[in-house]
C-alpha positions as CSV (number, residue, x, y, z in Angstrom):
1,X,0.0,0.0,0.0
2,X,2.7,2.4,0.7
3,X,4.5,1.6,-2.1
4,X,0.9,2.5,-4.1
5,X,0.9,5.8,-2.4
6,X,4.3,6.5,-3.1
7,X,4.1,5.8,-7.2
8,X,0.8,7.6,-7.2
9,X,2.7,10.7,-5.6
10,X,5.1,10.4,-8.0
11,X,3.0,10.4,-10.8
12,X,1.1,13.4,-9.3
13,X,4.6,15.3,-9.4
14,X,5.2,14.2,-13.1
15,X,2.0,15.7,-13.9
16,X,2.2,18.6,-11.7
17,X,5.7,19.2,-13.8
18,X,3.9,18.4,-16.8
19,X,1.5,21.0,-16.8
20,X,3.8,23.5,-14.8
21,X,5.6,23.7,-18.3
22,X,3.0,23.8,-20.4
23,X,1.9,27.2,-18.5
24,X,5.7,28.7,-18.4
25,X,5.9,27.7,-22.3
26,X,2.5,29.6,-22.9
27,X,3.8,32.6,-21.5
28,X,6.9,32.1,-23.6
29,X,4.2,32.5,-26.6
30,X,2.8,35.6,-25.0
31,X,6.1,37.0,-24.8
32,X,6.7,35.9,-28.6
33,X,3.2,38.4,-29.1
34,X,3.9,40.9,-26.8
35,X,7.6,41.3,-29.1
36,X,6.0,41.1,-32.4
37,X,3.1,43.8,-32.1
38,X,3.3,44.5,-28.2
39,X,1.1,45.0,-25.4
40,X,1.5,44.0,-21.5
41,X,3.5,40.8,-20.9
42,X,2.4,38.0,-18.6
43,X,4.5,38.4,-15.4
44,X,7.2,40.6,-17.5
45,X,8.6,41.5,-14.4
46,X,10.7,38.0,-14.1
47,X,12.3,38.7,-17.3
48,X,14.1,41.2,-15.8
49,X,15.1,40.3,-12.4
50,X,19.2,40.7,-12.8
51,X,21.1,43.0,-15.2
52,X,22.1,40.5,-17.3
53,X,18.3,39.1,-17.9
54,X,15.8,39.9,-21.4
55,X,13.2,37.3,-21.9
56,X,12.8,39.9,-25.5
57,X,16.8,39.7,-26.5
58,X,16.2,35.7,-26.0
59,X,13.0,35.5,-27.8
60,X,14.4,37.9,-30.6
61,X,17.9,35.5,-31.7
62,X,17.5,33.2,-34.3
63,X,17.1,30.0,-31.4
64,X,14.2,31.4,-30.7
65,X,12.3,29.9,-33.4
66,X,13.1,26.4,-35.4
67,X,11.3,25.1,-38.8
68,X,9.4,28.9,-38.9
69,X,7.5,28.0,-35.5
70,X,8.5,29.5,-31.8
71,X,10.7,27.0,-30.0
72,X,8.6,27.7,-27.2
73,X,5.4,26.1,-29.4
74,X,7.6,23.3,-29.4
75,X,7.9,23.3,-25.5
76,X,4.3,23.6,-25.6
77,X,3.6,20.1,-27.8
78,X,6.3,18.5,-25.7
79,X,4.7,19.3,-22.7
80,X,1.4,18.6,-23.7
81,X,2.2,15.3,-24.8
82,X,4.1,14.4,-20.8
83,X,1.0,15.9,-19.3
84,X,-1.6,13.2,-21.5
85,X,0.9,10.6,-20.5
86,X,0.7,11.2,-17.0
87,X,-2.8,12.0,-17.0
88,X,-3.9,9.0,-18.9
89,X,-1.5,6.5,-18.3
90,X,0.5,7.7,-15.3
91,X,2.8,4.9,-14.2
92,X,1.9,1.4,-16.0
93,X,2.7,-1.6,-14.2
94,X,2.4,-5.7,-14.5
95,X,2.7,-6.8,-18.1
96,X,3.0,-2.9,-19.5
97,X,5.6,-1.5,-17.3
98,X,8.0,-1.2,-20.2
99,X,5.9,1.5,-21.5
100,X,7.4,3.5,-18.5
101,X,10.5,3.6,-20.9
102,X,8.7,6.0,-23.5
103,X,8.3,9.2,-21.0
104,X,11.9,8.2,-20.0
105,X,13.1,8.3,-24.1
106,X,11.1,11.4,-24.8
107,X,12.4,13.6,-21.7
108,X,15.5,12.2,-22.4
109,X,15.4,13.4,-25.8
110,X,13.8,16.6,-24.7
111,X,16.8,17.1,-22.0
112,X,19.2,17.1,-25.0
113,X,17.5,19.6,-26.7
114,X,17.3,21.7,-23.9
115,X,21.5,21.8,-22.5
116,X,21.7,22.8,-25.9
117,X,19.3,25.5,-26.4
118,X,20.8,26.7,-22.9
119,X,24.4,26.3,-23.9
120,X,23.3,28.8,-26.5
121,X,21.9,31.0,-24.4
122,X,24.9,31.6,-22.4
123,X,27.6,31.1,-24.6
124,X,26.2,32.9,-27.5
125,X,23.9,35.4,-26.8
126,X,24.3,38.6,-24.3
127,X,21.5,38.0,-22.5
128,X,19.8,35.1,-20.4
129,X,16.0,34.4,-20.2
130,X,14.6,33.0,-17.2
131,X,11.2,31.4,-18.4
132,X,13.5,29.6,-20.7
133,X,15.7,28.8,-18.0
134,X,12.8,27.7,-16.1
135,X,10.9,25.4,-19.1
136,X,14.8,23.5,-19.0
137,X,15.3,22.9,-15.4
138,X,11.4,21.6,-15.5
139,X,12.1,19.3,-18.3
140,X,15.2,17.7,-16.5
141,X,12.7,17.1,-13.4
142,X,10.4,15.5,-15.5
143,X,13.3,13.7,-16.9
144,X,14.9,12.2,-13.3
145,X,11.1,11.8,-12.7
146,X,10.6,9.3,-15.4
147,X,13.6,7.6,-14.5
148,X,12.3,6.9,-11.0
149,X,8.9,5.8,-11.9
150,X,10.7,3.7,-14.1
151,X,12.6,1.8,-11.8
152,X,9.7,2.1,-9.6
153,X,7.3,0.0,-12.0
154,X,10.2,-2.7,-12.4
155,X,9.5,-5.9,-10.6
156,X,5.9,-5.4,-9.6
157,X,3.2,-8.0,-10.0
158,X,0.8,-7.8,-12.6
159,X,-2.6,-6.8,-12.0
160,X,-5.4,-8.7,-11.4
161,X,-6.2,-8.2,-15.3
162,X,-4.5,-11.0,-17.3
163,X,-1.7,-10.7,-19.1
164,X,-3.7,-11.3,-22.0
165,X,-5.5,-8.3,-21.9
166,X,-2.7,-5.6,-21.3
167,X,-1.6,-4.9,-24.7
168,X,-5.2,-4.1,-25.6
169,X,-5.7,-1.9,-22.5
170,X,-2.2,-0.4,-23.5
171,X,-3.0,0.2,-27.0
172,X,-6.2,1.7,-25.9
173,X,-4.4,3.8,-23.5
174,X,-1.5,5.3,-25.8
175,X,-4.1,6.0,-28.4
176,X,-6.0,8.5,-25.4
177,X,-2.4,10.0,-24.6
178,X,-2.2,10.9,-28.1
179,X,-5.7,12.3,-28.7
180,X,-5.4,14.3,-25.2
181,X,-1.7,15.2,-26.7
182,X,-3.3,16.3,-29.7
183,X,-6.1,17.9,-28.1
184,X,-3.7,20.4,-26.1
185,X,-1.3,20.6,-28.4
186,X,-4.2,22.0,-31.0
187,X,-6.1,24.4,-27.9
188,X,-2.3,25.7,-27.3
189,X,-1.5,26.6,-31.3
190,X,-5.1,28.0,-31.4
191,X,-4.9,30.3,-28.5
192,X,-1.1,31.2,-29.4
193,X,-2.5,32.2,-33.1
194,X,-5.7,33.7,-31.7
195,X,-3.7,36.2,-29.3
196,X,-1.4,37.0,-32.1
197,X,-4.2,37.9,-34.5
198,X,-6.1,39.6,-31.5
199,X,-2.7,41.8,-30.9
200,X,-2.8,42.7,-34.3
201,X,-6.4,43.2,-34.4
202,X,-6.0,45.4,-31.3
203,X,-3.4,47.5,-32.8
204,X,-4.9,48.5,-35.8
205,X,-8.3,49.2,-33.6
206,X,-6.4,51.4,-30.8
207,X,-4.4,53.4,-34.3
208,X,-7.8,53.6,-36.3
209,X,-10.7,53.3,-34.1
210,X,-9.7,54.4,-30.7
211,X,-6.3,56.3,-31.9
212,X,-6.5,59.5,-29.5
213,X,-8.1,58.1,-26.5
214,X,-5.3,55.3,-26.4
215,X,-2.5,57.3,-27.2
216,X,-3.6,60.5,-25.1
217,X,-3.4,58.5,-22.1
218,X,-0.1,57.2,-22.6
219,X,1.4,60.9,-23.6
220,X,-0.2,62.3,-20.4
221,X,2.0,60.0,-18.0
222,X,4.6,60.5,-20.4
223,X,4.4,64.3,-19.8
224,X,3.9,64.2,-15.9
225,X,7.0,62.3,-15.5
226,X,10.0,64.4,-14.3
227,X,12.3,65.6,-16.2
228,X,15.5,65.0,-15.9
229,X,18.4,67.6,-16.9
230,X,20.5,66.1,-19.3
231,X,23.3,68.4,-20.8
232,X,24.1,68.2,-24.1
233,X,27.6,69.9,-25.2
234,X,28.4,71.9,-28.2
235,X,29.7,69.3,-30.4
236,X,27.6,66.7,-29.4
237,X,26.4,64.3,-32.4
238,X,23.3,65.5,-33.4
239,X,20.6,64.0,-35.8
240,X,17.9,66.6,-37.2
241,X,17.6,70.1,-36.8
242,X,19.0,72.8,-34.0
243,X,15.9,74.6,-33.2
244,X,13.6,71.6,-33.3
245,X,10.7,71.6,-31.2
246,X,11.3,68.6,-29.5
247,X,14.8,66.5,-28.2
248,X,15.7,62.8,-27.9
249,X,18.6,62.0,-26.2
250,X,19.6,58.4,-27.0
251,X,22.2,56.4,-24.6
252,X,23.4,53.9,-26.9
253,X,25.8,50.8,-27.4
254,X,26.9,49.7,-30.9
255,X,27.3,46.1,-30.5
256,X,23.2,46.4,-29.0
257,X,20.9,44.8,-31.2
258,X,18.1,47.1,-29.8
259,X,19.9,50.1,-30.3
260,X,20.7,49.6,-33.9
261,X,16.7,49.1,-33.9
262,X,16.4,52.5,-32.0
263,X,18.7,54.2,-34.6
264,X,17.1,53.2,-37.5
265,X,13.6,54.6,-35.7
266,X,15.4,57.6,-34.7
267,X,16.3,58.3,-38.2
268,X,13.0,57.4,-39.9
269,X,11.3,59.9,-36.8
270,X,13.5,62.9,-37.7
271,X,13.0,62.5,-41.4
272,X,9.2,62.4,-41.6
273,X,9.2,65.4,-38.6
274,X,11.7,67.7,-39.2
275,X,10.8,70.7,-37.7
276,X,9.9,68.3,-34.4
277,X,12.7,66.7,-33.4
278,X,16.2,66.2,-33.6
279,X,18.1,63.3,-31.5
280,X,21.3,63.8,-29.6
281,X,23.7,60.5,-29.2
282,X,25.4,59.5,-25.7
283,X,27.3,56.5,-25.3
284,X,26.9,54.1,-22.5
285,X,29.2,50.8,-23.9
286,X,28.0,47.5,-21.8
287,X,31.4,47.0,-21.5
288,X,33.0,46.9,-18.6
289,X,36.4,48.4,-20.2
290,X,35.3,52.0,-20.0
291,X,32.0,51.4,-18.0
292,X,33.9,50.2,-14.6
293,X,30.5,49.3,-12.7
294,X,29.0,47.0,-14.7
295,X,28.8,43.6,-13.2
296,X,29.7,41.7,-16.1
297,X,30.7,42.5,-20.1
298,X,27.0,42.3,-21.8
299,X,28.7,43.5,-25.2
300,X,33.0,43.0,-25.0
301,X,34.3,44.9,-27.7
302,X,31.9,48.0,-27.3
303,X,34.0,50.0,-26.0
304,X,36.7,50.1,-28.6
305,X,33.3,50.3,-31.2
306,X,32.5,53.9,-29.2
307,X,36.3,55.3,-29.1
308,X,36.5,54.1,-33.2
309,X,33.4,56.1,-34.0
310,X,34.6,59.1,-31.7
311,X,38.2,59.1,-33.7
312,X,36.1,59.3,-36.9
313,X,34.4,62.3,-35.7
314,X,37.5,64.0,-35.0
315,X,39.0,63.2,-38.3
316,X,35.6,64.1,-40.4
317,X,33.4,65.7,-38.0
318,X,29.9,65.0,-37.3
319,X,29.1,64.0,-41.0
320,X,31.7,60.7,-40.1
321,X,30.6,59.9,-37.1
322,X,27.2,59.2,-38.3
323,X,28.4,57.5,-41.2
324,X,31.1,55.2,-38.4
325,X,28.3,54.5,-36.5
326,X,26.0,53.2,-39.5
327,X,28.8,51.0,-40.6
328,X,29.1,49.8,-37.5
329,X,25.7,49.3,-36.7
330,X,25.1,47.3,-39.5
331,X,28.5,44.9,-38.5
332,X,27.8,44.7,-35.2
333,X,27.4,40.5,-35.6
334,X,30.7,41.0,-37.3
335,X,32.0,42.9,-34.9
336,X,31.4,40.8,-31.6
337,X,33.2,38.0,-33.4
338,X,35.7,39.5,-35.2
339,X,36.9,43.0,-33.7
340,X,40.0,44.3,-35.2
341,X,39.6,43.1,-38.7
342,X,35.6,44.5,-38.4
343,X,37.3,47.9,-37.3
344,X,40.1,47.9,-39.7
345,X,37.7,47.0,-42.5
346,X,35.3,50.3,-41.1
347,X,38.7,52.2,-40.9
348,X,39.8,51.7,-44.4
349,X,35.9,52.8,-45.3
350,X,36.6,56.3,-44.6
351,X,39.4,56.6,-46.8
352,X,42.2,57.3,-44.2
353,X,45.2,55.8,-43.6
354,X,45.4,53.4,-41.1
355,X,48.3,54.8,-38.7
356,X,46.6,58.5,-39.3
357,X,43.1,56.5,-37.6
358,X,45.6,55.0,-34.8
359,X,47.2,58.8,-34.0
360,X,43.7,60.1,-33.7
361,X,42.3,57.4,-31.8
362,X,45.2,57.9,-29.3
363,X,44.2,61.4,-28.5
364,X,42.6,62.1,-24.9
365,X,39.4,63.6,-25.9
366,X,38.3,60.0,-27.4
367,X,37.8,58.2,-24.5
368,X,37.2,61.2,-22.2
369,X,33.7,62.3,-24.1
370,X,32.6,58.4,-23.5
371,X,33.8,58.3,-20.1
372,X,31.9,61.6,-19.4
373,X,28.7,60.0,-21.1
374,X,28.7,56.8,-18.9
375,X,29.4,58.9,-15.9
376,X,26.2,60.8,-17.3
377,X,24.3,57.5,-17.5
378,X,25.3,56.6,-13.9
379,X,24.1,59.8,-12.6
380,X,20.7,59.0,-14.6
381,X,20.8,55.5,-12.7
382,X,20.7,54.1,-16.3
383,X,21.5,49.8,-15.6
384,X,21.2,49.3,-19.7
385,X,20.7,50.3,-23.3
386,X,19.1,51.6,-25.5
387,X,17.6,54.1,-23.0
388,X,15.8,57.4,-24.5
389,X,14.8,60.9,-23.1
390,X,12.1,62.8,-24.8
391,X,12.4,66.2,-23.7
392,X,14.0,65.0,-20.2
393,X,11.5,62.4,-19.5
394,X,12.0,58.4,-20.1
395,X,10.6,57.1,-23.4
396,X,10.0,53.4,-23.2
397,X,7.5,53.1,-26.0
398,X,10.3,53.6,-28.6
399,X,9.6,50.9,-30.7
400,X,5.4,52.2,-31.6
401,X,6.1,54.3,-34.8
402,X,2.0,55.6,-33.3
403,X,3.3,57.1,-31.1
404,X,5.6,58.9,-32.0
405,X,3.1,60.1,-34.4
406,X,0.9,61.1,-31.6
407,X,3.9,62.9,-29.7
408,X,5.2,64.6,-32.5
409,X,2.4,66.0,-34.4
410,X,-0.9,64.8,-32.8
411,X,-0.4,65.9,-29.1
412,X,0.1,69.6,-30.1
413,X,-2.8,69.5,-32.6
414,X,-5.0,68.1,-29.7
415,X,-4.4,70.1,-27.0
416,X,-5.9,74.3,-27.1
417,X,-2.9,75.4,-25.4
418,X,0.4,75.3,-26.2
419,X,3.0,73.0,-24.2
420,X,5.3,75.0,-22.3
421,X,8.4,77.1,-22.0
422,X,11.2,75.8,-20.2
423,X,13.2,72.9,-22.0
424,X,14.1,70.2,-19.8
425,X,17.0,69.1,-22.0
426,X,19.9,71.9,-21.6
427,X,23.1,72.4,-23.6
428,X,25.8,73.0,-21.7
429,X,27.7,76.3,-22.9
């Protein structure tokens, strides 16, 4: 009896497990949504419980999908298949207890897959997610869990069925595994596909249908917020014109993949508003060879990538930084695995000699202007990149080209008096 008691708790576990990953994968898919048109992430606050922690840089590298589907939908029909098991067959003994060794072969298989997607993860990527973190240590568990009901099944007596009747109770039995596998594995893709075409559904209602309410709320908080004085020097690198309405200051890192996003946004923003904003570029390298503090090197070669793009502007001026950082923007893959010949190749670009690059990149100012814009960061409490200031105040929703509609031509239109006076963003003389 207590041996009964014991397998049954086990096989409660396995199925606890079971379904435990199912939910963590389906908040993976969320995530997957909340990246590809956005809106408010399931429990997004666990994605960003260290420094070194994005659930969205994860989601957004090339493991984070195989054969054109999520790898996290794959979690999902993995999971959904354990938890039929478990729920329909459990822990098979007498005559069937070798079926025990088909939850034992799948996790097995499932294990693999996962040291490998997590050897990815941190040996490849800058960033670590913890849902997938969590879906891998879950699908050990249900691995050693196998394993022990396993061994648990081996040696028992039959039932009081005959032996006769077991493969027809078993084949009966794997065929309701796979149905219920099906079954979740189709209500999972459903839902996953539903909230996608919701999202996308919502999107175009909230920019059509419900435009200035939505967006009005959003600028509202955005304009309470305090702003925060952030000096911007003579010769700082700017993007648009002088006496623009409104200013963006960008702290950036080349070898980000967000902030080459943000650039590209930046530029498109400035372009279709001219007269409404210009952008202003600050460095803040997650590297900890000119940014002393950080706790770990998110992006090792950044730093070099920042003082290469400062010697080009003290060759060319501002027309070569921007072209520097481009380039380098767009070799920033390159770059992480391949620094010097990336640089020299960037070098050569600009049609200067390479030892008249090296004198210029030896000159004091070049790493003092980045060492004064991470000191700037600090002081702004800024822990990563790409971070933005509209007008002073934090600008998260970089990524919704509505909104900057709405903040850079909408907002004034909408309001019957005029925003005020006093800049928040000051240059320093």
């Amino acid at each position: 009896m207590k041996t009964a008691e014991t397998g049954s708790r086990n096989v409660l576990a396995a199925t606890a497990l079971s379904l435990s990953g199912l939910a963590v994968s389906g908040i993976l898919l969320h995530r997957h949504v909340v990246i590809q048109v956005g809106g408010d992430p399931i429990l997004g606050g666990l994605c960003s419980i260290t420094e070194s922690a994005s659930c969205d840089d994860v989601l957004a590298s090339s493991a984070a999908t195989f054969r054109g589907l999520p790898t996290a939908m794959w979690g999902f029909f993995f999971f959904a298949a354990m938890s039929a098991w478990y729920l329909m067959i459990g822990r098979p003994t007498g005559a069937a207890r070798r079926l025990n060794l088909i939850p034992v072969a799948v996790t097995g298989v499932g294990t693999i897959v996962c040291i490998g997607l997590a050897v990815v993860m941190y040996t490849k990527l800058d960033r670590w997610c913890p849902y997938c973190a969590l879906t891998h240590l879950i699908t050990l568990s249900l691995f050693v869990a196998s394993i022990v009901l396993w061994r648990d099944s081996r040696g028992r007596d039959s039932q009081s069925a005959s032996s006769a009747s077991q493969p027809v109770v078993a084949s009966r039995s794997l065929f309701d595994v796979a149905l219920l596998a099906v079954a979740f594995s189709v209500v999972g893709w459903s839902e996953y596909n539903r909230r996608l075409e919701a999202a996308y559904a919502q999107e175009y209602k909230s920019r059509w249908q419900e435009y200035d309410a939505d967006y009005r709320g959003h600028y509202e908080r955005l304009m309470a917020s305090e702003p925060a004085e952030i000096p911007i020097e003579p010769d700082d690198p700017v993007r648009g014109k002088a006496d623009a309405r409104h200013t963006v200051v960008v702290f950036s890192d080349i070898l980000c993949p967000h902030c080459a996003r943000v650039d590209l946004i930046l530029q498109e923003q400035v372009e279709a508003y001219p007269d409404a904003l210009r952008v202003v570029f600050k460095h803040f390298p997650m590297n900890k060879l000119c940014n002393k503090k950080l706790s770990r090197d998110l992006h090792p070669g950044a730093c070099e990538a920042a003082w290469t793009v400062e010697t080009a502007r003290l060759i060319g001026g501002e027309t070569a930084f921007w072209t520097m950082i481009n380039n380098l923007f767009a070799r920033a893959s390159e770059l992480r695995t391949n620094k010097s010949a990336t640089l020299e190749t960037v070098n050569a670009s600009m049609g200067v000699e390479r030892n008249v690059f090296r004198n210029a990149s030896e000159q004091p100012v070049v790493k003092e202007r980045v060492e004064r814009h991470v000191a700037l960061a600090r002081k702004l409490k800024l822990t990563g990149t790409p971070r933005l200031f509209f007008d002073g105040r934090p600008l998260t929703r970089w990524s919704d080209e509505t909104f900057w509609r709405y903040l850079l031509r909408d907002a004034e239109n909408a309001v019957s008096t005029q925003p005020t006076s006093q800049p928040p963003v000051q240059a320093t003389e």
